[in-house]
C-alpha positions as CSV (number, residue, x, y, z in Angstrom):
1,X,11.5,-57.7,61.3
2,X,13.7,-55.5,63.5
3,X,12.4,-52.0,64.7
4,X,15.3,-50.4,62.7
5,X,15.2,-52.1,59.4
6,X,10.9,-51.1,59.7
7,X,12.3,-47.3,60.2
8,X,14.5,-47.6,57.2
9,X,12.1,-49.0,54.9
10,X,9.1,-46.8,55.8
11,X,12.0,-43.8,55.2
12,X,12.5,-44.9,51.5
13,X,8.8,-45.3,50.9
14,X,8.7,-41.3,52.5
15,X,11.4,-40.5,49.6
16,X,10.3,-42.5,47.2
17,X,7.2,-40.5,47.4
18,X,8.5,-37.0,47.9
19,X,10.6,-37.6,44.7
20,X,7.2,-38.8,42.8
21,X,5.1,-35.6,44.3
22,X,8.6,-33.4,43.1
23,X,8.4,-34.6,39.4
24,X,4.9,-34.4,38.9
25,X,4.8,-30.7,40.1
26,X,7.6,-29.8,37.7
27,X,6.4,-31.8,35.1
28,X,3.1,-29.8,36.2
29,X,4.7,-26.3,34.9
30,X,5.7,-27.3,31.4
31,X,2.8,-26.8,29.0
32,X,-0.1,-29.0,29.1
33,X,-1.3,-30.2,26.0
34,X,-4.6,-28.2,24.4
35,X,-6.7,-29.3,22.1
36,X,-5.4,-26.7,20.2
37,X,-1.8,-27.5,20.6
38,X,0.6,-29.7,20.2
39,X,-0.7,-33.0,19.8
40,X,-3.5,-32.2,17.3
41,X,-1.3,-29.8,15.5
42,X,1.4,-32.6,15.2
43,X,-0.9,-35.2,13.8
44,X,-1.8,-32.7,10.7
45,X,1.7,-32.9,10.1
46,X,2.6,-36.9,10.1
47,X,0.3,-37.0,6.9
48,X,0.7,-35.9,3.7
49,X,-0.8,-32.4,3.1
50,X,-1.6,-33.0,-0.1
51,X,-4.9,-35.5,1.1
52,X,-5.9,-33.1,4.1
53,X,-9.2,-31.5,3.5
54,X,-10.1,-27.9,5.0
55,X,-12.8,-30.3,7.0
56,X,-10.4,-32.6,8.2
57,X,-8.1,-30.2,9.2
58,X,-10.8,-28.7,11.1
59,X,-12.0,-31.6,12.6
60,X,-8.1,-32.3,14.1
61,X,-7.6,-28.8,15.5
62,X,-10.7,-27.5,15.6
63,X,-12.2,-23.7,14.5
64,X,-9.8,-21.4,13.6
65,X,-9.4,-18.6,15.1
66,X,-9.0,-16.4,11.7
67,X,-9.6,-17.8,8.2
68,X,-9.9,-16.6,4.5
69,X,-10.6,-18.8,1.6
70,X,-6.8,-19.4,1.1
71,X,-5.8,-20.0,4.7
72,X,-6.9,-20.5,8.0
73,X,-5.0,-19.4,11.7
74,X,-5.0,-21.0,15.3
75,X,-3.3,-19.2,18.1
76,X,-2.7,-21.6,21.0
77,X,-3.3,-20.3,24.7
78,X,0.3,-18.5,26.3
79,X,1.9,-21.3,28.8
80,X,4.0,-20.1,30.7
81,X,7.6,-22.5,30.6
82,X,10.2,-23.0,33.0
83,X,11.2,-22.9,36.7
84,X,10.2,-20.8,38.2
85,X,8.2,-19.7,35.2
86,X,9.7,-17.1,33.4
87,X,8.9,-17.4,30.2
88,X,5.8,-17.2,28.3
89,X,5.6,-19.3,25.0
90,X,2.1,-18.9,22.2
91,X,1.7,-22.0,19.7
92,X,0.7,-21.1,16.4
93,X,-0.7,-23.3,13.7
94,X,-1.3,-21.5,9.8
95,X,-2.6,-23.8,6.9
96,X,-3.1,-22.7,3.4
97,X,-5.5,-24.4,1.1
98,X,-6.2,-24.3,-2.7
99,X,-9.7,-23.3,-4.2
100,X,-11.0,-27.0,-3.9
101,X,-10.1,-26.9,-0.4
102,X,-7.3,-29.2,-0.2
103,X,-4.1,-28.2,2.1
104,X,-1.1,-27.4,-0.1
105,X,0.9,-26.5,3.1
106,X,0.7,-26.5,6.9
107,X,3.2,-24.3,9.1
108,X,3.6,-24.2,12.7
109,X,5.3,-22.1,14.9
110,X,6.4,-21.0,18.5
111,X,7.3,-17.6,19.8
112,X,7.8,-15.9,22.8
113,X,5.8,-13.5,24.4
């Protein structure tokens, strides 16, 4: 192999690398899931509410952070969004359940902060 074509190809392996090490860091400053966020939240809502249980529920997004008999509330942690970040974002999950302590409807929201 000549001298030149070894410069070139160790040069692409150099960017190929500084363009992995650039995605990850931004990919690094979205929000990072929580067990309290988005992927446990989601799950509650690709069944049908009508067969969660308040212990299922809890058992997918763990203790709430308020609850009543009727309802219960989970706040997720702020994450910050964006580059550079400038923008802060909360999670928020609310499920309301019957008096036999079935779901009869699961909400979730984001706002800003």
């Amino acid at each position: 192999m000549r001298p030149g074509l070894r410069l070139s190809h160790a040069v692409k392996h150099i960017t190929d690398y500084l363009s992995l090490l650039l995605t990850a860091v931004l990919l690094g400053c979205r929000s990072t899931p929580d067990p309290t966020d988005m992927p446990a939240w989601d799950q509650l809502n690709t069944v049908p509410v009508q067969t969660l249980t308040r212990q299922r529920v809890y058992a997918v997004a763990g203790k709430p952070l308020r609850e009543t008999a009727s309802e219960a509330y989970w706040e997720s942690p702020s994450v910050k969004e964006g580059w550079p970040s400038s923008q802060t974002f909360v999670r928020k999950l609310r499920v309301s359940f019957d008096a036999s302590g079935h779901a009869i409807a699961v909400r979730t929201s984001r706002e800003q902060k």
